[in-house]
C-alpha positions in Angstrom: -8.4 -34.1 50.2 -7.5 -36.5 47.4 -8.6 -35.5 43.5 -11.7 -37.3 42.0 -11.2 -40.0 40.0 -13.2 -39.7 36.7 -13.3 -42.6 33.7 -10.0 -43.9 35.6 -7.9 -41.1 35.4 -7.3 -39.0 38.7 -8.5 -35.5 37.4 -5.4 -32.8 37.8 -5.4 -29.9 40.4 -6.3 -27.6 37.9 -9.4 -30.0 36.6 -10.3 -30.3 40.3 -10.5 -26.6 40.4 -13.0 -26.5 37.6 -15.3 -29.1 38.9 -14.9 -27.3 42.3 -16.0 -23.8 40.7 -19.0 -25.6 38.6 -20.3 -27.9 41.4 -20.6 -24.1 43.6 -23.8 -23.5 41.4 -21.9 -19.8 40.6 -20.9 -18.5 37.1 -17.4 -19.9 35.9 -15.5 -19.0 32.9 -12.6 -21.6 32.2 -9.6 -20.6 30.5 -7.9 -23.7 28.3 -5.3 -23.4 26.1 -4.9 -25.4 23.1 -4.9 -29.2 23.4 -5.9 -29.0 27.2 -9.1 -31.5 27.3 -11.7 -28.9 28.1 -14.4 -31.4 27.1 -12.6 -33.9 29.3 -13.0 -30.9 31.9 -16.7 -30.3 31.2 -17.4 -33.9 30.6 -16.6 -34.5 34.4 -17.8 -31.1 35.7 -21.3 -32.2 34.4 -21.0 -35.2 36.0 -20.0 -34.2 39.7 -23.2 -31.5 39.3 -26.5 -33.3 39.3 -28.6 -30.5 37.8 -30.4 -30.4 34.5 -28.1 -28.9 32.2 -27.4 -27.6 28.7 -24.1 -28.2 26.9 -23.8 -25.6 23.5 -21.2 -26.4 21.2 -21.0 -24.0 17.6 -20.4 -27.3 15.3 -22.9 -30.3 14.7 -20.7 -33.4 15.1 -19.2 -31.4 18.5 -22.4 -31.7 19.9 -23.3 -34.9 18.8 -19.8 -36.0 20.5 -20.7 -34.5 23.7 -24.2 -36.2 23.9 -22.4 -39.4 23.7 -20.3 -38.1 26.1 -22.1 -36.0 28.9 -24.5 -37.7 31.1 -28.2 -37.9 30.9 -29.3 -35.0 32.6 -27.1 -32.8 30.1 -29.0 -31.8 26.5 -26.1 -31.2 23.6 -27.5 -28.8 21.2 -26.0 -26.4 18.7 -27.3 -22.9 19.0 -28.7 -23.3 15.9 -31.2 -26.9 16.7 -32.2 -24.9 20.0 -33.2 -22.1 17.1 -34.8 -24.4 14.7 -36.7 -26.1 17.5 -38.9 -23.3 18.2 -38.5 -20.6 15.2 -36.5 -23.3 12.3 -39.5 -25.4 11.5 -41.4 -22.4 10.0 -39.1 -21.7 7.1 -37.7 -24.8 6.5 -39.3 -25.1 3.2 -37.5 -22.0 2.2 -34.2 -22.5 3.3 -32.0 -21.9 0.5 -29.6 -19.6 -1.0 -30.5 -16.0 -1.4 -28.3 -14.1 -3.8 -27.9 -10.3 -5.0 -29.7 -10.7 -8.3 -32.8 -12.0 -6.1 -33.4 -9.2 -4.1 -32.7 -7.0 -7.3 -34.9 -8.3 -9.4 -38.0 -8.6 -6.0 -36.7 -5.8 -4.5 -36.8 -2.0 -5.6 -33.2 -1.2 -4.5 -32.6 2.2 -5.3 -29.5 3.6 -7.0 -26.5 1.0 -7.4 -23.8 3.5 -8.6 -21.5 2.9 -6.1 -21.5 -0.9 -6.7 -21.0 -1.5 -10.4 -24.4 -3.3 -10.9 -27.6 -4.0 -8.8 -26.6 -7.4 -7.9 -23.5 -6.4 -6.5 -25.4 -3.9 -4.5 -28.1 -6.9 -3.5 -25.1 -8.5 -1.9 -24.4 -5.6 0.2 -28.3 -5.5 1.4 -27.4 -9.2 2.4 -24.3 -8.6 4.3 -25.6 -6.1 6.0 -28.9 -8.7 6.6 -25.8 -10.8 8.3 -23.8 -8.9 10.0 -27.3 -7.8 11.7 -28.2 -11.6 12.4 -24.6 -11.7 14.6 -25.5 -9.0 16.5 -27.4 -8.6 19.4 -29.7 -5.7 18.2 -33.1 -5.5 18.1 -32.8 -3.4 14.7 -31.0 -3.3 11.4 -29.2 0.1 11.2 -25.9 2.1 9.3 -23.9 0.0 11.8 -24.6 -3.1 10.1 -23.1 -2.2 6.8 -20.1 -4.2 5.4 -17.0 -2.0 5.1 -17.0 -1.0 1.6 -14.4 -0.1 -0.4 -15.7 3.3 -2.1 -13.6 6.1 -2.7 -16.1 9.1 -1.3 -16.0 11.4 1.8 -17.1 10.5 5.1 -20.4 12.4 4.4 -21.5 10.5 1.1 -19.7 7.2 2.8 -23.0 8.4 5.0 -25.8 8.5 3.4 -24.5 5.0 1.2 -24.5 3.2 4.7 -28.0 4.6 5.5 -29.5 3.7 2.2 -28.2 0.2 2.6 -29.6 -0.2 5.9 -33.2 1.2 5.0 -33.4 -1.6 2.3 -31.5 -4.1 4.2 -34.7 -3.9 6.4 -37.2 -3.9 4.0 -35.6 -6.9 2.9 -35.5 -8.4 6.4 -39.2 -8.3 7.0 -40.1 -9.7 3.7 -37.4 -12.8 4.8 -39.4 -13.3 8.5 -42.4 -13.1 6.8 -44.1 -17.0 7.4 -46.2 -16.3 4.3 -42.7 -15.2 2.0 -41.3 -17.4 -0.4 -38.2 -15.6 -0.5 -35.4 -18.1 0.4 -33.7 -17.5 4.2 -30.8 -18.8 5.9 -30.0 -20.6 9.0 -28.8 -17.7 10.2 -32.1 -16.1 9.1 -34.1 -17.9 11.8 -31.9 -18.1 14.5 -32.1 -14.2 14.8 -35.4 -14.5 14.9 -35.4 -17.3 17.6 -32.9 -14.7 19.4 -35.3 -11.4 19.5 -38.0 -14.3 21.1 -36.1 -13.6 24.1 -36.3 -17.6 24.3 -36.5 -19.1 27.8 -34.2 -22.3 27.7 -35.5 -23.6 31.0 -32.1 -25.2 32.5 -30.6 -25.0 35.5 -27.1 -24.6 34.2 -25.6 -23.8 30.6 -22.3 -24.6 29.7 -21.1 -22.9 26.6 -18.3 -24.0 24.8 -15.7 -22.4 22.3 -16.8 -19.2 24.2 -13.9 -17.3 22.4 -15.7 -17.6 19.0 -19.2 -16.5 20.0 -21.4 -14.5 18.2 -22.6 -11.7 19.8 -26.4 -12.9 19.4 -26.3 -16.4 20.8 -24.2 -15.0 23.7 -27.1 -12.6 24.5 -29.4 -15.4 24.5 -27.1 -17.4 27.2 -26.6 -14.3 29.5 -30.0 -14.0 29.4 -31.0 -17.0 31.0 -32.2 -17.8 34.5 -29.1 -20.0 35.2 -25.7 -21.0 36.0 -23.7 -20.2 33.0 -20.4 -21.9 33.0 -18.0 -20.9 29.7 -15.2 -22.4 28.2 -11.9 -21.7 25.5 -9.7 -20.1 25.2 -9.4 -16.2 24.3 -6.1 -16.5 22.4 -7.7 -18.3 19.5 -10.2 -16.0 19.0 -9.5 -15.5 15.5 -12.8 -14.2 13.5 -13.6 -10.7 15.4 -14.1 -9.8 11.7 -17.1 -11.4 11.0 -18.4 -10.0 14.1 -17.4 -12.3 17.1 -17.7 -11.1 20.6 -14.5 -12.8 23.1 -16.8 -14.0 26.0 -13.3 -14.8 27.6 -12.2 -11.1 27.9 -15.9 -9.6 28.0 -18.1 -11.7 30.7 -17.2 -11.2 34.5 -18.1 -14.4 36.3 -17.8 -15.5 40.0 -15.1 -17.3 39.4 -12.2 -17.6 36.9 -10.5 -20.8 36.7 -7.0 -21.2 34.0 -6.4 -24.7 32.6 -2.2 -24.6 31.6 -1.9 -28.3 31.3 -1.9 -29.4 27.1 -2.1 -33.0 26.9 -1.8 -32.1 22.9 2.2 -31.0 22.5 5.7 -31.3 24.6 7.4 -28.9 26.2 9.2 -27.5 23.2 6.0 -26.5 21.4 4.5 -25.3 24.6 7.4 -22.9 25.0 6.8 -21.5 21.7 3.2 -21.3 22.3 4.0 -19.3 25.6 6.6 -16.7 23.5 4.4 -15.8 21.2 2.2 -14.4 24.4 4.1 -13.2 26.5 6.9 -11.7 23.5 4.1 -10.1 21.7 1.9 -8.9 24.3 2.7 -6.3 27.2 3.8 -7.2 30.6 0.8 -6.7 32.6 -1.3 -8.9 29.9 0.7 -12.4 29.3 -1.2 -15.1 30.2 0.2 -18.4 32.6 2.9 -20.4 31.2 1.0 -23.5 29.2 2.5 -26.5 30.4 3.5 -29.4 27.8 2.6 -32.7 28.0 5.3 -34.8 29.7 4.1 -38.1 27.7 4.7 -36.4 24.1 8.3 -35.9 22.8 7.8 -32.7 20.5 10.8 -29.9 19.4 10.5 -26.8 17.6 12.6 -26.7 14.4 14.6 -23.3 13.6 16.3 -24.9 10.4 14.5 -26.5 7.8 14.4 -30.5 7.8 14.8 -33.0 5.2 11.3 -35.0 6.5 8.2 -33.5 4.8 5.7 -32.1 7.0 2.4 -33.0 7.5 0.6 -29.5 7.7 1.6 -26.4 6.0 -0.3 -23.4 7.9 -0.4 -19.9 6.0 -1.6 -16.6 7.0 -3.4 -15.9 3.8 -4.7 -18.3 0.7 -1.9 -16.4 -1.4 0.6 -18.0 1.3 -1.6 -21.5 0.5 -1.2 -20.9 -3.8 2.1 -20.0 -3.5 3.1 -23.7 -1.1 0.6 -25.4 -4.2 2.9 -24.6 -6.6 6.1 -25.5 -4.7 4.8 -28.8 -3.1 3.6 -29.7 -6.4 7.0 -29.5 -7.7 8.8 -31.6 -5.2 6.0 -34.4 -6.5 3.9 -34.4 -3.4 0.4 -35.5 -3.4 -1.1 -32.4 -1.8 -4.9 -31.2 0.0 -6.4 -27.5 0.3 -8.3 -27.6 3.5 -11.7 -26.8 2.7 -11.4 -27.3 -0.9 -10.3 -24.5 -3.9 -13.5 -23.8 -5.4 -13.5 -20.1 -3.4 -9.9 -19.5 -4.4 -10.6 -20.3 -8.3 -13.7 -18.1 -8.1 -11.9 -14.9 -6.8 -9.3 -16.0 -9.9 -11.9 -15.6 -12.3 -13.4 -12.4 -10.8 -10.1 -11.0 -11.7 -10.0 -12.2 -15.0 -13.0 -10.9 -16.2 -12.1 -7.8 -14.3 -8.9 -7.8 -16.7 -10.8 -8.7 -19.6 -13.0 -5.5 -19.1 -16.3 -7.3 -17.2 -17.3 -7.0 -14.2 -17.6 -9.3 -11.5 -19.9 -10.5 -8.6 -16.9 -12.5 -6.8 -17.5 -10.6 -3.1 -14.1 -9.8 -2.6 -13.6 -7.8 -5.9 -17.1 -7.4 -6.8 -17.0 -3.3 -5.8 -14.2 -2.7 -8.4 -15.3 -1.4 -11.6 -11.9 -2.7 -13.6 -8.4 -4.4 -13.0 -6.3 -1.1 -12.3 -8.9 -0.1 -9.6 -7.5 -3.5 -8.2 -4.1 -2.9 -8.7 -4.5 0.6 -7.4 -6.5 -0.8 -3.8 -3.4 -3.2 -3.1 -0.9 -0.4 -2.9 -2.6 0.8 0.3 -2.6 -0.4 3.8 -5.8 -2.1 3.5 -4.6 -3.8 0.3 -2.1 -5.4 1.8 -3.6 -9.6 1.2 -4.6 -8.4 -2.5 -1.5 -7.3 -3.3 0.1 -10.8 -2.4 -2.7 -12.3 -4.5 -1.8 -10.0 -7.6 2.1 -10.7 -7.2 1.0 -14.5 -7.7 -1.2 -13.9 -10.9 1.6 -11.8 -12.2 4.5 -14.6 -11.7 1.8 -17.5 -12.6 -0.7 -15.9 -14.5 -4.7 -16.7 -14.1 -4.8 -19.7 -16.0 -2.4 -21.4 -14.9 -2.9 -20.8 -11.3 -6.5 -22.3 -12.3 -5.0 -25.1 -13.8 -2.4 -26.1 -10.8 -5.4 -25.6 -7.7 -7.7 -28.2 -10.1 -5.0 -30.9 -9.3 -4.8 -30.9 -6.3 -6.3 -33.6 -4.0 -10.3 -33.8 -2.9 -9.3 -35.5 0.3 -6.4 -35.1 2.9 -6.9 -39.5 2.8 -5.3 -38.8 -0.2 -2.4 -36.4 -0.2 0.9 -35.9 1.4 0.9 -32.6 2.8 -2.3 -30.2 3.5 -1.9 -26.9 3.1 -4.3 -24.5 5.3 -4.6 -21.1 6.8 -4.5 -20.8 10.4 -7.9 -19.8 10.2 -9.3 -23.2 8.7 -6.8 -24.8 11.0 -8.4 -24.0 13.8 -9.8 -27.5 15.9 -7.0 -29.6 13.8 -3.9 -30.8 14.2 -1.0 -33.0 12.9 2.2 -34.6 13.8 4.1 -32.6 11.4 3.2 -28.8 11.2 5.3 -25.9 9.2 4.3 -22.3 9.1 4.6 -20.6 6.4 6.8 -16.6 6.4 3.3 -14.9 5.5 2.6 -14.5 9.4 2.6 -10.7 10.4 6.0 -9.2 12.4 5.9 -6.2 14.0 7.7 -2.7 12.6 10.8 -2.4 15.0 9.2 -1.1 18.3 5.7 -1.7 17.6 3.5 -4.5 18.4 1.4 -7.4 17.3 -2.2 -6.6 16.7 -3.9 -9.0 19.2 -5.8 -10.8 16.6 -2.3 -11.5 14.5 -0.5 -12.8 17.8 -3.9 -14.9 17.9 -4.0 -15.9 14.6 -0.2 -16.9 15.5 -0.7 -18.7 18.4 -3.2 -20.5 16.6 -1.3 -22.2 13.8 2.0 -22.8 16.0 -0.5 -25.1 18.8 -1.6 -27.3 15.5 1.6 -29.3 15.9 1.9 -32.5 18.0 5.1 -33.3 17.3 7.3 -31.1 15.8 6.7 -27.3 14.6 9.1 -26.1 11.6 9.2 -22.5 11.9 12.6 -22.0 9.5 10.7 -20.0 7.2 8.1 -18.1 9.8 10.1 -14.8 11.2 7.6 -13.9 13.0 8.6 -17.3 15.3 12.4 -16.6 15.0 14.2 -15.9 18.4 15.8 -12.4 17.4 12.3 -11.2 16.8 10.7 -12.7 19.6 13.2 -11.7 22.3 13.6 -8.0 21.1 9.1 -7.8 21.3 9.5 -9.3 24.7 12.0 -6.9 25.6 9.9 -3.8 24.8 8.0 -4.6 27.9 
């Protein structure tokens, strides 16, 4: 039996596979590597399956492309509109920012010696508020507390954890409180939309980006009287560490289908997509081999070319400073993706840190002075600080300051953007070069999953060509000897 022709292209065995799996009314998960059309996929799915559907997508203007998209019979919706539809409306006067000096100065917060100042300590009672809002528990406990980087036993580390939970939830029923006027968050009411136990009514639910998702909006999809069909791609799950659970690897479905067809990249960049899985991860655990595109000319380059790329993809932002200075230099025009203003604030933090004051910049605000600092990025933990500290010593604060303010507001506007694999995630570009921040393994260890993710992420950015000269995590002596370790 021929494959179904959909929007006049004849949908590929693999495609054919999905639809097949979706139009049997059973749960499907749908495995698609970068760059594979899995909206294409779903698009068509929906189409061949005449029931009343629900498409979630994480981002706004990806559900708004889908409704435009998907027929009739399929409602788009972020998991946040389905949220504010039922629980939103309530607060929406007091959606706002809520900051640590707020809940210090409504809040009686109990002793902040361990965080340098009340605020600082406010902040804590809000992450832990957040970290509770990804979950899918029904309470806030210790569990919830950010890690925190306090030099005490495990026993006082104890009883800190405890004492932030037990105002994190006095907190928490002030913010649910209709009658409050104390600012909330999105994610504020879509928790509470979530312990509802909402009943979404459709017959199937397809769930996108399923890779990414938060542990309480997947509860609320598992939960449902319907056909849940997920999608993406497990090897760019990239933020476990702000609490996102892997549907991929975690949900057992009925059936299983893998996409290896990338209508994004050539072969050349498919091959180094596929050893950087299958080098980096054991035997028994590498994926299928993703196909390249046979219509895109791409090639992976191992020695740095004269042409300027594009993209410039970092592991860290002190990878991104560093390629600001450097671009800079050569006279290109040049764009932070998602602009600088975080990256100037934690450069202030540390300069009042060094001019004796403290800070309320989150990622130093638990150290009471610069040496603390200094001290914390000699450890293992401290390994991204310590990058960060080796900038200001070559550039020093200001002028790092100085440098990030001239840079572009737009990529319309510059040459090159420079990005970390993180915020390069549902991008690409023709050019892409990876910077040498990108983890390699200690001879005869390996790759963290997450940093072969994070890897795999930046390297499927590229449609053309990928420049990997100066990344030796990508570099054929490293890759072959990881593969070999089997």
């Amino acid at each position: 039996m021929s494959n179904i022709t959909f929007k006049g292209y004849v949908v590929t065995d693999e495609q054919q596979a999905c639809i097949d799996a979706v139009t049997s009314n059973e749960d499907t998960k749908i495995q698609a590597p970068a760059g594979s059309g899995k909206t294409f996929t779903l698009e068509a799915s929906a189409h061949f399956h005449d029931t009343d559907g629900l498409y979630v997508a994480f981002i706004k203007a990806i559900a708004d492309e889908a409704g435009r998209r998907f027929p009739s019979n399929i409602e788009c919706r972020t998991g946040h509109s389905l949220a504010f539809r039922q629980e939103g409306r309530k607060y929406v006067k007091r959606l706002g920012k809520l900051t640590g000096a707020m809940i210090n100065n409504a809040f009686d917060i109990g002793d902040s010696k361990h965080f340098n100042t009340p605020v600082n300590k406010g902040y804590k009672i809000l992450d832990t508020i957040r970290k509770f809002c990804y979950s899918a528990d029904d309470k806030i406990s210790s569990k919830h507390t950010p890690k925190l980087a306090i030099a005490v036993d495990d026993k006082e580390m104890a009883k800190i954890e405890k004492d932030l939970a037990q105002h994190a939830r006095i907190v928490w029923e002030e913010m649910i409180d209709v009658d409050s006027t104390l600012p909330v968050t999105h994610d504020t009411y879509l928790k509470v939309w979530a312990l509802s136990d909402p009943d979404l009514r459709k017959e199937t639910i397809y769930f996108d980006e399923a890779q990414d998702a938060n542990p309480v909006i997947l509860k609320v999809m598992n939960d449902q009287d319907a056909q849940k069909v997920f999608v993406g791609d497990k090897f760019q799950q990239i933020y476990g560490w702000r609490g996102a659970l892997n549907a991929m690897e975690s949900i057992d479905t009925e059936h299983e289908v893998y996409i290896t067809q990338s209508f994004r990249f050539g072969q050349d960049i498919a091959d180094m997509a596929n050893n950087i899985l299958h080098s980096y991860m054991e035997p028994w655990r590498r994926p299928p081999l993703i196909k390249g595109f046979k219509g895109q000319e791409s090639c992976v380059l191992y020695r740095s070319p004269e042409e300027t790329p594009n993209a410039i993809i970092c592991r860290t932002n002190s990878g991104v400073i560093s390629n600001v200075f450097t671009t800079l230099a050569h006279g290109h025009r040049v764009y932070v993706q998602g602009g600088v203003n975080s990256i100037i604030s934690m450069l202030k933090g540390a300069e009042d840190l060094q001019n004796g004051k403290r800070t309320n910049n989150p990622e130093l605000s638990l150290f009471k002075d610069w040496s603390e600092v200094v001290e914390y990025s000699e450890t293992d933990s401290g390994t991204d600080i310590k990058a960060f500290l080796s900038l200001i010593k070559e550039y020093g604060i200001s002028s790092l300051i100085n440098t990030l303010k001239g840079t572009c507001n737009s990529a319309r506007f510059a040459d090159i953007t420079l990005t970390t694999a993180h915020k390069s995630k549902g991008l690409e570009w023709d050019h892409v070069k990876l910077h040498n921040d990108f983890f390699t393994p200690m001879k005869g260890k390996r790759l963290p999953q997450g940093e072969i993710n994070i890897l795999y992420v930046a390297a499927t950015r590229a449609l053309h060509t990928l420049d990997v000269s100066n990344c030796p995590a990508c570099s054929y002596e490293v890759l072959r000897e990881n593969f070999l370790l089997g």
